[in-house]
N, CA, C and O atoms as a MOPAC input file, in Angstrom:
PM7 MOZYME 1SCF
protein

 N      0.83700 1    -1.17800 1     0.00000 1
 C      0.00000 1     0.00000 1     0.00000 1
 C      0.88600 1     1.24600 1     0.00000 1
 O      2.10800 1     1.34100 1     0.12000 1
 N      0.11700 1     2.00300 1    -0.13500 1
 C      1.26700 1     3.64600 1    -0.42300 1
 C      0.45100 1     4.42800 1     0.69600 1
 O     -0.77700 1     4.51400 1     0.68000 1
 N      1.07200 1     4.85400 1     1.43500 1
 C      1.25600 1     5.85900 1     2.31500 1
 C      1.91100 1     7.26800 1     2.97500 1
 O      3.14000 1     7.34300 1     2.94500 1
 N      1.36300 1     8.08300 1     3.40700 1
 C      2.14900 1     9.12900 1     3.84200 1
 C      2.32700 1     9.34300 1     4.87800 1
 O      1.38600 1    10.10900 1     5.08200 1
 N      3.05200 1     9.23900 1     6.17900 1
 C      3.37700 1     9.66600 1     7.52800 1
 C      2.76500 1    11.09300 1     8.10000 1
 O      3.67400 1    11.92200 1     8.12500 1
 N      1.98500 1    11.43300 1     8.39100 1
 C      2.12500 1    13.18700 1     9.08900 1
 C      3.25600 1    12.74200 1    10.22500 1
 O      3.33200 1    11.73100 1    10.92300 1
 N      4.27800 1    14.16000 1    10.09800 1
 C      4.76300 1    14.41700 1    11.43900 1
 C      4.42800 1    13.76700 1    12.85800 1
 O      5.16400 1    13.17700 1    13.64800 1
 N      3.23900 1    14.03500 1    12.90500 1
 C      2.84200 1    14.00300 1    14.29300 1
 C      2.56200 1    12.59000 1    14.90000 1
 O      2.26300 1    12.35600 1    16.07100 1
 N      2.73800 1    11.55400 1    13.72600 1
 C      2.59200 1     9.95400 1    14.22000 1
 C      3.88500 1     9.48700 1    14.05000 1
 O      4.09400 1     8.32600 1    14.40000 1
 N      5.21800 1    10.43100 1    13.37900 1
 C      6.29200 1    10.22600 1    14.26000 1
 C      7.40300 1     8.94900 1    13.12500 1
 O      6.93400 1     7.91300 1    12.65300 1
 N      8.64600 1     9.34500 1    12.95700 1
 C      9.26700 1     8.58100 1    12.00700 1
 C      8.74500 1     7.14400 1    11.97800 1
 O      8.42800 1     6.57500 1    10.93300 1
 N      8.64100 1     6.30500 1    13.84100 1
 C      9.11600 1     5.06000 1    14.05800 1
 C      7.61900 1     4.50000 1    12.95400 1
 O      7.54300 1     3.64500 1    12.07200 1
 N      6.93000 1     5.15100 1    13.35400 1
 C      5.53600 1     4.75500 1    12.20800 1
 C      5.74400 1     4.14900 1    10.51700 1
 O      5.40600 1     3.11300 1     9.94400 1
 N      6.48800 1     5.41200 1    10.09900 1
 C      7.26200 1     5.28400 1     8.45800 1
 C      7.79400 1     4.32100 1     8.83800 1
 O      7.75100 1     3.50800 1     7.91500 1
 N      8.38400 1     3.83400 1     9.84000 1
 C     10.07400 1     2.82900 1     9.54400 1
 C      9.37200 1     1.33600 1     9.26000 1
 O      9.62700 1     0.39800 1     8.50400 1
 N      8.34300 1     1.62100 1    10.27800 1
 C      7.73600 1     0.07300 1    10.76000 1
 C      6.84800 1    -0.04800 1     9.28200 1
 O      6.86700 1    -1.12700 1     8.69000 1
 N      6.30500 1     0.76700 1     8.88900 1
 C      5.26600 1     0.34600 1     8.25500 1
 C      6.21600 1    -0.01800 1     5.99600 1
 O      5.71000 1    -0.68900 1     5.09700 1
 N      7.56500 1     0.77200 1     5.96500 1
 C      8.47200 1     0.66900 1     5.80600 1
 C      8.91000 1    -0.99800 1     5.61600 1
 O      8.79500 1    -1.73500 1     4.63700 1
 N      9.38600 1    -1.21700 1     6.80200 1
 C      9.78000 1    -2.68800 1     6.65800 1
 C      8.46300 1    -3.71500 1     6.32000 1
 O      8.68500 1    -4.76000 1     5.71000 1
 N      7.67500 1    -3.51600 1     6.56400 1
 C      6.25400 1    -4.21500 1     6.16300 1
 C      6.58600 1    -4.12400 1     4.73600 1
 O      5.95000 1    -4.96800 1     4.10500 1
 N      7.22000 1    -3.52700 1     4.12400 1
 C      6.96900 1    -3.70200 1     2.31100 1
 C      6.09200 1    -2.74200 1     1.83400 1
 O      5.58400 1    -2.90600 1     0.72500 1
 N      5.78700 1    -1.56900 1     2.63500 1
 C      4.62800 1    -0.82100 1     1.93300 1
 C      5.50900 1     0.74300 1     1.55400 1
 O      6.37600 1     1.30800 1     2.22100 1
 N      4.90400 1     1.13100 1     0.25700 1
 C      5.33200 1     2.52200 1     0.24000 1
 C      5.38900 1     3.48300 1     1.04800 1
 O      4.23500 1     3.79000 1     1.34800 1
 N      6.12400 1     4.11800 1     1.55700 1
 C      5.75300 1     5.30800 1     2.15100 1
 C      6.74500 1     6.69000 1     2.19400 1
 O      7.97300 1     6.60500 1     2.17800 1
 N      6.30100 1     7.45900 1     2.22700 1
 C      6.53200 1     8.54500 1     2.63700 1
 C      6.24200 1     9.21100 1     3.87000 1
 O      5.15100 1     9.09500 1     4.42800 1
 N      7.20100 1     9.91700 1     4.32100 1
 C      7.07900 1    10.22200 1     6.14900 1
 C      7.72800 1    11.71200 1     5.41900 1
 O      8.63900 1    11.90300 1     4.61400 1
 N      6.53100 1    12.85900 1     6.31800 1
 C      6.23800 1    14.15400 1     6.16900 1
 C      7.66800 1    14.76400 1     6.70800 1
 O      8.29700 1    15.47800 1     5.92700 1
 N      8.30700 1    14.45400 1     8.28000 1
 C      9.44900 1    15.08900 1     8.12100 1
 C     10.82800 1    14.73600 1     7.46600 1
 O     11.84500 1    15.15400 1     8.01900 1
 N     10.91600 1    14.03600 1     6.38800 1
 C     11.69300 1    13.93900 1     5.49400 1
 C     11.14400 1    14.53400 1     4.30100 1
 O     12.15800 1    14.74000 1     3.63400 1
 N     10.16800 1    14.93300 1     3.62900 1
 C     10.00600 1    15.39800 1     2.55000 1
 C      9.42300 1    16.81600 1     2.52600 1
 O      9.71200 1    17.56700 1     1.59400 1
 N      8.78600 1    17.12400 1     3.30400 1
 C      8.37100 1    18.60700 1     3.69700 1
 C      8.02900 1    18.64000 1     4.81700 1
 O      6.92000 1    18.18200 1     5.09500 1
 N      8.90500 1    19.21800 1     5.89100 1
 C      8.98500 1    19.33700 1     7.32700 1
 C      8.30500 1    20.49500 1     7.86000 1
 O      8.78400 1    21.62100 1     7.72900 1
 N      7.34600 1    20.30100 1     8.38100 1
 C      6.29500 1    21.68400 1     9.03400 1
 C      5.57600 1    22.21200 1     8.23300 1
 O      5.17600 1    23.36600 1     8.38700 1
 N      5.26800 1    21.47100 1     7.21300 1
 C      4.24100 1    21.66400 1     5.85200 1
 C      2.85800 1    22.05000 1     6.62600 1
 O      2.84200 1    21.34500 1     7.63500 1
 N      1.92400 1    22.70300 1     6.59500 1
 C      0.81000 1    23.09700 1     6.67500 1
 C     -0.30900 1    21.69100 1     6.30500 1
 O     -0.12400 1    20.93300 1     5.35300 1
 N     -1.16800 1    21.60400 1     7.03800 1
 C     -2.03100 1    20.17000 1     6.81800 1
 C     -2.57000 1    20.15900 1     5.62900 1
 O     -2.66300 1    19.03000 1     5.14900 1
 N     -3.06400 1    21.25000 1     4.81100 1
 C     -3.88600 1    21.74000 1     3.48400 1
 C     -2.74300 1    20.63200 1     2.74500 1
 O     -3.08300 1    19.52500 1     2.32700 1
 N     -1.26200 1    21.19800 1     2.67500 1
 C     -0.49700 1    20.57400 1     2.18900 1
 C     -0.26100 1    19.32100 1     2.09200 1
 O     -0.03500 1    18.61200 1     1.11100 1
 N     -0.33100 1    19.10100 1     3.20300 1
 C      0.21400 1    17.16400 1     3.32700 1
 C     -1.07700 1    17.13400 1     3.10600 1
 O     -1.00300 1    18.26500 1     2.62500 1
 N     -2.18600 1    16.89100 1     3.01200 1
 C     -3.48800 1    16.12300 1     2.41900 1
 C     -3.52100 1    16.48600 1     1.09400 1
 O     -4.28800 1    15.63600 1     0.64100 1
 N     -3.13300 1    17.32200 1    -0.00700 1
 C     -2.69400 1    17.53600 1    -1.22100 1
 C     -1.63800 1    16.54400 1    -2.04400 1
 O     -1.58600 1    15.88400 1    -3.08100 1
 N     -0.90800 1    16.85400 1    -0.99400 1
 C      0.26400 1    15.62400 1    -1.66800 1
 C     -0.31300 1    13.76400 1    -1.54000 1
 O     -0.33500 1    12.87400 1    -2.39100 1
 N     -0.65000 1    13.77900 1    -0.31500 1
 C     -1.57100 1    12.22200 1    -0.17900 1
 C     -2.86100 1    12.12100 1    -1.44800 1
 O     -3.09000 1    11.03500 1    -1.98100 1
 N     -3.43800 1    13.05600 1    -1.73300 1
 C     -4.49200 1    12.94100 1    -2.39600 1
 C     -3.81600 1    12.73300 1    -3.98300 1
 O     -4.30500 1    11.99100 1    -4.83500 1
 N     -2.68700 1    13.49600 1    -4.14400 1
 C     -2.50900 1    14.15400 1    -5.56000 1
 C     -1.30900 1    12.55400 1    -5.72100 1
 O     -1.13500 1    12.04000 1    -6.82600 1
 N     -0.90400 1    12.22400 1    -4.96700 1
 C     -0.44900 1    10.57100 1    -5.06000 1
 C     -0.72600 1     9.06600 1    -4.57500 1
 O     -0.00600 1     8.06900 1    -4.53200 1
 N     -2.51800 1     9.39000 1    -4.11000 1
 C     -3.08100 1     8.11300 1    -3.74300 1
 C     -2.34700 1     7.87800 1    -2.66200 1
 O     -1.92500 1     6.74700 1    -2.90100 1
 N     -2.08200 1     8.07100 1    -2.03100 1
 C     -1.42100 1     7.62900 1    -0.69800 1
 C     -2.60300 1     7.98100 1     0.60600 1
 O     -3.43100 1     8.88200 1     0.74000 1
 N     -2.23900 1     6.85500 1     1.41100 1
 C     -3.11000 1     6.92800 1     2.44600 1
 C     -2.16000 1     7.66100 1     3.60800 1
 O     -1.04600 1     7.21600 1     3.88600 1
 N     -2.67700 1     8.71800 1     4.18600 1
 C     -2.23400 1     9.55600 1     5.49600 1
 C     -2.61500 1     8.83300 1     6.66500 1
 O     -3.75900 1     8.38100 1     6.71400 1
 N     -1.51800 1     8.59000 1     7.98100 1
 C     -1.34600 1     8.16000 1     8.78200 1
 C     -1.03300 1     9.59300 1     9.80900 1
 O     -0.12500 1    10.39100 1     9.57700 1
 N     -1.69000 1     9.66400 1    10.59700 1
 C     -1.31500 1    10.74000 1    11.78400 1
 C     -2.38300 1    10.13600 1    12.50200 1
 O     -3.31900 1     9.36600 1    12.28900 1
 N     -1.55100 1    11.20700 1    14.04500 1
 C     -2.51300 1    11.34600 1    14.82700 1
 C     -3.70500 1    12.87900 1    15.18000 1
 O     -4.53700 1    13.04100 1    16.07300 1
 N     -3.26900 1    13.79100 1    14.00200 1
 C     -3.60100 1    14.81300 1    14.25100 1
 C     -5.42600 1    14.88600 1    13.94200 1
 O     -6.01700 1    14.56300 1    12.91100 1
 N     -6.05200 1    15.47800 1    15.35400 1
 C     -7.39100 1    15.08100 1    14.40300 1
 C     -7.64700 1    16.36500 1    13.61500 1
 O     -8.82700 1    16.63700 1    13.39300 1
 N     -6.98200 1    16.94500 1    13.29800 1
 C     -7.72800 1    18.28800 1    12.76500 1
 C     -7.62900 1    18.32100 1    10.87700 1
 O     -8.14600 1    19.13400 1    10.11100 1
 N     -6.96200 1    17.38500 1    10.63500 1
 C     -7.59200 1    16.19500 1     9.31400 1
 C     -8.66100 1    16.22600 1     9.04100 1
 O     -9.04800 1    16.61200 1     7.93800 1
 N     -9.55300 1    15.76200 1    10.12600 1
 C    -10.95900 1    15.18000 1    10.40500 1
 C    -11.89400 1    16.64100 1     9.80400 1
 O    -12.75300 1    16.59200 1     8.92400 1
 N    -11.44900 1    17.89300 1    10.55100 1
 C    -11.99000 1    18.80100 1     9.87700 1
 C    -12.23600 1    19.18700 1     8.47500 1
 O    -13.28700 1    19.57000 1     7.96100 1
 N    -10.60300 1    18.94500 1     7.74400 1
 C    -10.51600 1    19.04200 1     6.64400 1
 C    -11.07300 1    18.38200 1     5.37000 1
 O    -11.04300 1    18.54200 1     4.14900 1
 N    -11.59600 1    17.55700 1     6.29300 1
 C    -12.45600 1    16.01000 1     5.17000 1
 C    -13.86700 1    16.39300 1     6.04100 1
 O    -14.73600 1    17.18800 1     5.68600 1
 N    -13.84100 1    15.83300 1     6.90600 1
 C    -15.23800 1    15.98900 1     7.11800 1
 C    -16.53300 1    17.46800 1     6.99700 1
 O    -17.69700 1    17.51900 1     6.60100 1
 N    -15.54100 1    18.52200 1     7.58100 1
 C    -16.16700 1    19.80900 1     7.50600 1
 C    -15.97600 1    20.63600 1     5.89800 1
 O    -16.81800 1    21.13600 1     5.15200 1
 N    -14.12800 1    20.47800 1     5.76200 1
 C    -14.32300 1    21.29000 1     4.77400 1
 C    -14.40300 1    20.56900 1     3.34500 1
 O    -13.98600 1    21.09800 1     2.31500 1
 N    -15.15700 1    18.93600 1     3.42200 1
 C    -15.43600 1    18.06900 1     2.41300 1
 C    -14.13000 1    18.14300 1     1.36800 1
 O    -14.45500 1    18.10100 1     0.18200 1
 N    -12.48500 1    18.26400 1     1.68600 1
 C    -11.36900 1    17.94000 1     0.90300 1
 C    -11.40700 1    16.64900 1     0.52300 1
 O    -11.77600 1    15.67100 1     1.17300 1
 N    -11.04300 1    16.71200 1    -0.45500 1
 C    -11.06400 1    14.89200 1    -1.14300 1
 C     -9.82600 1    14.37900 1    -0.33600 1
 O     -9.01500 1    15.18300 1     0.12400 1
 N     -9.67700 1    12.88900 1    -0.15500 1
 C     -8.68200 1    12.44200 1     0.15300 1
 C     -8.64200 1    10.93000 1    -0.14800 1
 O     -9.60600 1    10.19100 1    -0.34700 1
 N     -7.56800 1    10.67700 1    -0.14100 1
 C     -7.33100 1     8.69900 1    -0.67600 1
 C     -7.41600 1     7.87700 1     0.34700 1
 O     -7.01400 1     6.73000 1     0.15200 1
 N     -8.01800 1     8.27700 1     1.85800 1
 C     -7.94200 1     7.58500 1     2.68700 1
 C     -7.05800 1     8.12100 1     4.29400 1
 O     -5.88100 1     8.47200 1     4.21000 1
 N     -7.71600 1     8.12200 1     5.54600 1
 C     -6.79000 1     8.72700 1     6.37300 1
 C     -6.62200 1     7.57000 1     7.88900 1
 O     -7.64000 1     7.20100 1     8.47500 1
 N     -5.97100 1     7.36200 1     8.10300 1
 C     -5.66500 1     6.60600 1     9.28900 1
 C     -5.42900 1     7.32200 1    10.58000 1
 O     -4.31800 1     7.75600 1    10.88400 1
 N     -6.60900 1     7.45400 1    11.42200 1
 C     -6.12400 1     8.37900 1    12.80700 1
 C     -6.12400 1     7.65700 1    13.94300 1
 O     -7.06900 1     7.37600 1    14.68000 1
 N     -4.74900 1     7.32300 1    14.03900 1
 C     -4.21500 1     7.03900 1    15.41800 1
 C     -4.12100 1     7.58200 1    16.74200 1
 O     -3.50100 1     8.61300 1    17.00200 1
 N     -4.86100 1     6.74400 1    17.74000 1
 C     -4.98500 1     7.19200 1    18.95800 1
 C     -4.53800 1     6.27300 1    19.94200 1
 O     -5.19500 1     5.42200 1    20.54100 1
 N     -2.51100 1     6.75000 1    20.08900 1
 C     -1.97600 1     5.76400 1    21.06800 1
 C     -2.53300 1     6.02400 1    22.39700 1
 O     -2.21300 1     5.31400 1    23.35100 1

């Protein structure tokens, strides 16, 4: 599967999910302190599913109806 890391769920997330064999991309290696508009642009605009824990995602899809490829919100 293809994925994108937000920051805020933290490299060890990318690494693990990484060795699983799955694509990914992790936010502070490719644009570090990117604005959320952003990282849900880049997930959307490359099918990648977003992994964070940030809920304010939730706004961005649910309230402000942004398209997205899928979001994973983690609550360690």
């Amino acid at each position: 599967m293809r994925f994108i890391v937000d920051e805020s769920a933290g490299v060890f997330v990318a690494s693990y999910l990484r060795g699983e064999g799955h694509d990914v991309l992790a936010v502070a290696e490719i644009m570090s302190q990117a604005a959320d508009e952003d990282v849900l642009s880049k997930a959307m605009g490359e099918g990648r599913i977003l992994v964070t824990n940030d809920k304010d995602f939730g706004e961005l899809v649910f309230r402000g109806r942004r398209k997205h490829s899928g979001i994973v919100l983690l609550r360690l």
